[in-house]
Every structure is written in C-alpha cells, then in structure tokens.
C-alpha positions in Angstrom: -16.8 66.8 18.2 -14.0 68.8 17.5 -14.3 72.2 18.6 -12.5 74.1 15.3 -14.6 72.5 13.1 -17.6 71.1 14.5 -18.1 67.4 13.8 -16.6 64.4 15.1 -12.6 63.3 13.9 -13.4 60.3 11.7 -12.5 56.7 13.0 -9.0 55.4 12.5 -9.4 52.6 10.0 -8.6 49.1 11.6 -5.2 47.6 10.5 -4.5 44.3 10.2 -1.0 42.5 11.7 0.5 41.9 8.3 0.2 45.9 8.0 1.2 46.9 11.5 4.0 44.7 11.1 5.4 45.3 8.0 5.3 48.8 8.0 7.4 48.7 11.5 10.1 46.6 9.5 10.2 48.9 6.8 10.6 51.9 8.4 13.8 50.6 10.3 14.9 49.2 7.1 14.5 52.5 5.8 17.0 54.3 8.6 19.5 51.0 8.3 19.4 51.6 4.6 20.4 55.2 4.2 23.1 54.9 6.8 24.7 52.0 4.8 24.2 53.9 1.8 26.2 56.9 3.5 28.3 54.1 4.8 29.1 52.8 1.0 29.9 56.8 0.1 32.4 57.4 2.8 34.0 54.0 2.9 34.2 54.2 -1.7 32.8 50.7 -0.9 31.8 50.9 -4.8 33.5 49.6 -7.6 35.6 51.8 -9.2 33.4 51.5 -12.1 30.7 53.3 -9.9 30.9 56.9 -8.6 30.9 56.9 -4.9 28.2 59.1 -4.6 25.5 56.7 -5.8 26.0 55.1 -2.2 24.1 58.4 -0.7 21.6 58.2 -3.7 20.6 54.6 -4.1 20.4 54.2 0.1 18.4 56.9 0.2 16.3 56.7 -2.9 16.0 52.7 -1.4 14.8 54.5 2.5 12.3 56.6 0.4 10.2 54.2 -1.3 10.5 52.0 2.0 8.7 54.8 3.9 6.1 55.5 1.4 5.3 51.8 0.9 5.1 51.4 4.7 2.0 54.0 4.2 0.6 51.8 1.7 0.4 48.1 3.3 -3.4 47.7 2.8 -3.3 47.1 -0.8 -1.6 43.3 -1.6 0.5 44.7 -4.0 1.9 46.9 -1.4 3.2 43.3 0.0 4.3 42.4 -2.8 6.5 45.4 -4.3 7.8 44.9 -0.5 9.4 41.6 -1.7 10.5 43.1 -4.4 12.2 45.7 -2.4 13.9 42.4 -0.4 15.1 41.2 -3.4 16.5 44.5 -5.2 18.4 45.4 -1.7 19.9 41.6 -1.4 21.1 42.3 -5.3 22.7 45.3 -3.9 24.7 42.8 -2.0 26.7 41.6 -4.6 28.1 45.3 -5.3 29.3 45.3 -1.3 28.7 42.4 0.2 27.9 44.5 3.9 24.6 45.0 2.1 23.5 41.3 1.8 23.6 40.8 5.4 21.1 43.5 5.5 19.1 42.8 3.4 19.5 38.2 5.0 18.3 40.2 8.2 15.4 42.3 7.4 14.6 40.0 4.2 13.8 37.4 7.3 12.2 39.9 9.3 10.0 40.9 6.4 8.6 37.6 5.7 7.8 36.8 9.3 6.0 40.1 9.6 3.8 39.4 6.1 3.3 35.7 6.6 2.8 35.6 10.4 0.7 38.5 9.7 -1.4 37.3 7.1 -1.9 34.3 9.2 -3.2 36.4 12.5 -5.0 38.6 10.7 -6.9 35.3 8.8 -7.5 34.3 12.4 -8.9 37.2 13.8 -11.2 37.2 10.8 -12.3 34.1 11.8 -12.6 34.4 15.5 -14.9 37.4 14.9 -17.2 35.6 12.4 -17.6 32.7 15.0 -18.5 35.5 17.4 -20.9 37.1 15.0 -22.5 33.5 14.9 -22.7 33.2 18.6 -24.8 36.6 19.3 -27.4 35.5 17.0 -27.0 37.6 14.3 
C-alpha cells in the first residue's frame, strides 16, 4: 500500500517481446529521425522545389508519431501503422537518398523485432499452457 493514498499501486501489465521490442526500435528511430530531419534543414538537402524547413518539421512530426506509437504496441494495428511508418520514411528516401539508408536499417531492425517477437511471445504462450497442463489444473 502506498502511503499517500492508501491502496496498493496496480500491477504493471505483462508485455509481450514483439512490444518490448518494437517500442525500443522506435524510440531510437525517433532520435535518428529528427536529427536527420535537422540534418536535411541545415545541409538544404531538399529540392529546391521544397522549403528547407520541412526537413525540421517532417523529422520531427515523423519522431512524434514514432514515440506515441511506441506507447501503443499492444493493439495489432499499432504493428501495423509501424510498417507503414517503415515504408513512408523509406519513401522519404527518394527526396535525399541519406534517408533510405535509415530507414534499410531500422526498416530491418523493425521487422526482426515484430516478427521475432511475435514468434517468442507465441512461444511463451505455449510453454505456459503446457505448464498449466502439468499442475493439474
């Protein structure tokens, strides 16, 4: 019990691998991200087309929605928009190529961290329903 409020702190919810994981890889995305985005600003990596301060916004509109969606893992569309997010930053590539390398990097990290996940965490599920068995339950 806590002693400001008088009842016991809640348990932590249990996460899985695929969560734990891929909420490490996007927050260093994240970081990575908005330093190449104030990279692409101070360099006028940009087309002229583009104003060079859309480096500093996209990068760090990109490390934004990377950290909230590392809060949000345990929903499978959480994953998903996550591969989404893969794909929108290796499109960035094409505007400075820098980027694709990236996005090559953490795009591979990503998919070890959601499939291996997903595959340990299936695993784990199973292990503790054969121990469930066991007990006699």
């Amino acid at each position: 019990m806590t002693a400001v409020s008088g009842r016991a702190p809640r348990p932590r919810r249990a996460r899985g691998a695929a969560e734990s994981l891929g909420s490490v890889v996007l927050v260093f995305e994240s970081v990575v991200v908005f330093l190449a985005g104030l990279a692409v600003f101070g360099l006028n990596a940009l087309p002229e087309s583009i104003p060079d301060w859309w480096g500093i916004v996209g990068g760090a509109v990109a490390a934004l929605v990377m950290i909230v969606l590392a809060g949000l893992l345990r929903h499978r569309w959480a994953i998903v928009a996550g591969w989404v997010l893969q794909v929108v930053l290796l499109a960035a590539g094409f505007l400075v190529p820098a980027i694709a390398v990236v996005a090559l990097i953490f795009g591979a990290m990503w998919g070890y961290a959601t499939i291996k996940g997903a595959s340990l965490d299936r695993r784990n599920a199973r292990l503790a329903a054969e121990a469930d068995l066991s007990n006699g339950d």
